[in-house]
N, C-alpha and C positions, 0 to 999 in steps of 0.2 A: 229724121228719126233714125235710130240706129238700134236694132232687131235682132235681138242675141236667142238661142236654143240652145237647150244643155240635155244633154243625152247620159242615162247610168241607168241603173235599176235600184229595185226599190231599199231602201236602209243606207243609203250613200249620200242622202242630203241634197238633191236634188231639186227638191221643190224650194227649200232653206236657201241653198245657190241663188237662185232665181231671186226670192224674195230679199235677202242679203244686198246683192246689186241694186237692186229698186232700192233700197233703203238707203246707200253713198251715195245713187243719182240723188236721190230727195237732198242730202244732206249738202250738196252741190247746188240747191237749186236749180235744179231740173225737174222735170216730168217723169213720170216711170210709173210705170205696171207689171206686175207679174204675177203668172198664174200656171197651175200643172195643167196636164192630161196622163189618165192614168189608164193604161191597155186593163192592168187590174193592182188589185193594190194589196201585192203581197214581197215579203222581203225576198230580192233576185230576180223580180221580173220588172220588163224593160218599165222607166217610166221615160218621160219628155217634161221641161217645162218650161216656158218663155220669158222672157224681158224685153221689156218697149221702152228706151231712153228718149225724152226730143226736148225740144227748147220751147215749147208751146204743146198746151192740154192734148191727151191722145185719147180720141174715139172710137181707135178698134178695139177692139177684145175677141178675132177670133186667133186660131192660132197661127203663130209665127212660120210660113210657107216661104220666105226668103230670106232666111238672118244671114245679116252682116256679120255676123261670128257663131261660131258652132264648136261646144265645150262637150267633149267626149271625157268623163269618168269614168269612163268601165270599155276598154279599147277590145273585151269578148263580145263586146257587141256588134266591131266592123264583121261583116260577110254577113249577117244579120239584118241588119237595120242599115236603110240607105242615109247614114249620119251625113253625110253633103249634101242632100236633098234640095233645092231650091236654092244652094250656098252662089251670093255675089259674087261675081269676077274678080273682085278685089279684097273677099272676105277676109275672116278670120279660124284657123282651126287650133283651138288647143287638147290637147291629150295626156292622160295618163298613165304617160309610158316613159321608162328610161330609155325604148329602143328609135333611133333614127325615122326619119319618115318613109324612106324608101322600105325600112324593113317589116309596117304595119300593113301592108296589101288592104289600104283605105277599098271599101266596097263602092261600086258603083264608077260614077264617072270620075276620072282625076282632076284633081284640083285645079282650078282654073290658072294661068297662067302668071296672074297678081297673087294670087294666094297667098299669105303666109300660116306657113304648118308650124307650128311649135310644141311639139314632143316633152313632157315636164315628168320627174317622178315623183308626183305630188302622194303617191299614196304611202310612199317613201318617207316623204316629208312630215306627213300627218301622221306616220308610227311614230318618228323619232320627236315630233313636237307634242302630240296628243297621246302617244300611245294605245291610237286607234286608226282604224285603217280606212279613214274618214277623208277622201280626195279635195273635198267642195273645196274647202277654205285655200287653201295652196291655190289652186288653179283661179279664186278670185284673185288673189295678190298675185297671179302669173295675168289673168286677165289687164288687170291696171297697170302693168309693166307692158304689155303688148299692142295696148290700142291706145291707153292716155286719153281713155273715155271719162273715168272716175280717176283720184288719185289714191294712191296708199292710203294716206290719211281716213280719207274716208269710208274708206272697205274698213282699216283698224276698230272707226269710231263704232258704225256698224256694226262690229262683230263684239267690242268691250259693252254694248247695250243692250246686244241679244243674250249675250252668256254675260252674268254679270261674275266677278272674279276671279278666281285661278283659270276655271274655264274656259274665260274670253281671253285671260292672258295669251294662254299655250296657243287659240286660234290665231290670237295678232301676233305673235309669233311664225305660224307657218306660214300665215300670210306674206307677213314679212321676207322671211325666208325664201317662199315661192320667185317675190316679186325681184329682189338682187341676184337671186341665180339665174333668174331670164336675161336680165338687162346687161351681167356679166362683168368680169375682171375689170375694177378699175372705174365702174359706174359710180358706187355706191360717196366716190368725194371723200367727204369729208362724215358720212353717215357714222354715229359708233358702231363699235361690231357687235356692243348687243343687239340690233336692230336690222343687221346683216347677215346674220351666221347663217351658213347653210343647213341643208336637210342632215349630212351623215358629215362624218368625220373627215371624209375625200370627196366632196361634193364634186360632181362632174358636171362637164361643161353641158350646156341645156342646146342639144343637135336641133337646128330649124330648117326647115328648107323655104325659100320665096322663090320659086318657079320662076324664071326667065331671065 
């Protein structure tokens, strides 16, 4: 089973995140669940919300106290909120940020020594695709480039079903966008560049650290 938490507050799509993944695992055939918790439920204040991938039916439903990945939206949250909380040895972090990982002074204990930290500027990405300042979608298509839990494809399908037309366009888009700017110069093959273009006009290279 593989145990994702996604950290932001609230008006940033958060619980949608969550729910989104569960929907490419389904389309994958797979297993998946996801559900919030909510400190309170108002726009800016912190929310959390989980996803449960596995290959066979899942019986928990309390909340996610060890994810294998841990998806920070909203990086005013580190020194706040201990976003690595219960995070595996070999987990996953991704973040909303253009800046390096040394430069986010992550709260709490540092990243375990498997770690991989991936730093994205998804909320970058979501202005110049959606023209809203909307992280989720980026950071699923940085998701599916980082672990090759879900594929592209199916976050896309996911997101063209949830918003149907222009609106699902522009998200499969950032998605898009999020997911060849992680995996980097020279991934993308034979991909068209409509289906690769980055976030801004000098898209930068996406800074990762993997500890050790």
């Amino acid at each position: 089973m593989f145990r994702v938490r996604i950290h932001g507050r609230g008006g940033q799509g958060v619980v949608t995140a969550a729910e989104l993944l569960s929907e490419a695992a389904f389309r994958q055939g797979r297993y998946a669940q996801a559900f919030p918790f909510f400190g309170s439920e108002r726009t800016g204040a912190p929310v959390v919300s989980f996803c449960r991938i596995a290959d066979e039916p899942i019986r928990a439903h309390d909340p996610v106290t060890t994810p294998d990945a841990v998806i920070v939206q909203d990086v005013t949250l580190l020194g706040h909120v201990d976003v690595l909380a219960g995070l595996r040895p070999d987990g996953y972090v991704l973040l909303d940020s253009p800046r390096r990982p040394a430069d986010l002074g992550l709260h709490g204990a540092p990243p375990p020594d498997r770690t991989t930290v991936v730093p994205l500027p998804a909320t970058a990405i979501a202005r110049h695709h959606l023209g809203r300042p909307l992280p989720n979608t980026p950071l699923l298509g940085a998701f599916a480039a980082v672990t090759g839990l879900v594929s592209l494809d199916a976050v896309v399908a996911a997101l063209l079903e949830r918003f149907p037309g222009a609106v699902g366009q522009r998200n499969a888009e950032a998605a898009r966008a999020a997911y060849w700017l992680v995996l980097g110069p020279g991934a993308a093959g034979d991909v068209p560049a409509a289906e690769r273009d980055g976030a801004t006009p000098e898209t930068p290279e996406v800074p990762r650290a993997a500890a050790g």
